[in-house]
N, C-alpha and C positions, 0 to 999 in steps of 0.2 A: 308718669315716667320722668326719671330723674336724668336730663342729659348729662357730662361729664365735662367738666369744664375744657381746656387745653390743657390745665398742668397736670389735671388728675390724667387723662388719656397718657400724657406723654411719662406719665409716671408708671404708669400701667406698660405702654411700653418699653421702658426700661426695664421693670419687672420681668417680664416677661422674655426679652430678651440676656438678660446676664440670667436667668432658669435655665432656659434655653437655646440657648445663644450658641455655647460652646457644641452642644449635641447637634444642632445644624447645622451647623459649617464645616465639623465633624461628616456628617453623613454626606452635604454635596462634595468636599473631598473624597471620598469613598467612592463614592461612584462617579465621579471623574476619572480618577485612578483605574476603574474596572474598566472601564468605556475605552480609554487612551492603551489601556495593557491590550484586551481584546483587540481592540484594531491592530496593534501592531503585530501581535502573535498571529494575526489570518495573513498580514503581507508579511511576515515572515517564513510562515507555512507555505503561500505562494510562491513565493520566492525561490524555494527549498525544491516545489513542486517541477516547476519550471527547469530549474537549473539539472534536476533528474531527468527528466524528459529529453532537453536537449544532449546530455551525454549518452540517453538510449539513441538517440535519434544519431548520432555520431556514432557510435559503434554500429549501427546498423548502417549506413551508409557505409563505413569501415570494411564490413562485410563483405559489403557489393562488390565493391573494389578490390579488396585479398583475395578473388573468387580464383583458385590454379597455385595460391602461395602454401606452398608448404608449413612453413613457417609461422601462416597467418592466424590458424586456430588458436595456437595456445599464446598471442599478444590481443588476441579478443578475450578468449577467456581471461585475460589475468586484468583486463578494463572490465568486463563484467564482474566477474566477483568484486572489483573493488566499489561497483553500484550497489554491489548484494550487501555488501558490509556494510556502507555508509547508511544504507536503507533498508532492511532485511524485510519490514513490511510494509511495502510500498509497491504499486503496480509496476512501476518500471522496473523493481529486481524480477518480478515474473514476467514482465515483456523482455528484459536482458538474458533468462535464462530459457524463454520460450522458444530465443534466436540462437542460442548455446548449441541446445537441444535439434533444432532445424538444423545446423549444421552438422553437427556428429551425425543424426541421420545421415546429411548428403554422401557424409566420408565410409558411412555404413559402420560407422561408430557406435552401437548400440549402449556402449557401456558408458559414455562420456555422457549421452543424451539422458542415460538414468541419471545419474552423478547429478547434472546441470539441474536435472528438474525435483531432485533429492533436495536442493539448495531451497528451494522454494515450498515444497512440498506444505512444510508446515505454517504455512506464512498466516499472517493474523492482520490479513486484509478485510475490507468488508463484503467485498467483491465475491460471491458464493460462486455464479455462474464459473468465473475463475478458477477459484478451488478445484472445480467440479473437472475443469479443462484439464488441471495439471495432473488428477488423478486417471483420468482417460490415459493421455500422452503418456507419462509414467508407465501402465500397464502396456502397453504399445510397447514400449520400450525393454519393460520386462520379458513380455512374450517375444520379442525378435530376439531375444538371447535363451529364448527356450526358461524361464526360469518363470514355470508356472504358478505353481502354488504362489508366490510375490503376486503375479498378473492379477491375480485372480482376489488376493487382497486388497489389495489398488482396486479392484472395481467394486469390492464391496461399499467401499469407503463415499461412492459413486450413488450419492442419496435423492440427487432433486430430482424430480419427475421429467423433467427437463430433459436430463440427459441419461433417461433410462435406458432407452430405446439404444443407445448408442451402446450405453454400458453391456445389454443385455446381451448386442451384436458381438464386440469385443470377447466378453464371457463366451461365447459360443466359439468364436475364433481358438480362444484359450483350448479349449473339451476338443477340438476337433484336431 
């Protein structure tokens, strides 16, 4: 075995480094780059999350409080929809429209509560259980204005096992 003196090694790595060299420093910038972007994009997303939340959680307090204002439904609705727009899929435009919907109930509003929960209907959450809710409530909402065949669409649409039993109640509600 032939050892390598110092100048041969150190030539060696020079070699090996100006081959080289550029492509690895290259690559730990790169994934430095991914690492610093990803982190910022999750507290940005946070961030994002957060700041939703709390303007659901103010409109719903909102609510509590306008409870007797005449006036007070349609200055919620126009703070809701402007969650639904900023966010369209995002659980807070379904908990904003969930609270829509609760209200035009109270006022015996059937029609506003379809509306509110039409907003969200389509939404491209990942939240199935959800979906599942707003397709219930929807037919609810159908069926109290009598406009069956709609109800009765709405519950087909009502697929996880989950929430057959309910579905199945509702559909019977509809026939009856």
């Amino acid at each position: 075995m032939n050892a390598l003196s110092d100048d041969e090694q150190l030539d060696n790595l020079k070699s090996f480094t100006k081959k080289y060299g550029s492509a690895m420093i290259s690559g730990i910038l790169i994934a430095l780059i991914a690492f610093f972007g990803w982190q910022y994009w999750q507290k940005k997303t946070l961030a994002e999350q957060q700041m939703n939340t709390a303007k659901v959680q103010q409109l719903m307090d909102d609510a509590r409080t306008a409870e007797g204002n005449p006036d007070a439904f349609s200055q919620l609705s126009a703070t809701a929809d402007k969650i639904v727009k900023e966010a369209p899929d995002s659980v807070q435009a379904i908990q904003t429209q969930f609270l829509m919907a609760k209200l035009a109930y109270d006022q015996q509003d059937f029609a506003a509560a379809e509306k509110a929960l039409k907003k969200v209907e389509n939404s491209k959450v990942k939240d199935q259980g959800l979906l599942q809710l707003i397709k219930l409530r929807l037919a609810y909402a159908q069926l109290a204005q009598k406009k069956y065949d709609e109800a009765i669409q709405s519950l087909a649409a009502v697929t996880d096992p989950a929430f057959k039993a309910t579905a199945d109640e509702a559909r019977g509600d509809v026939y009856v």
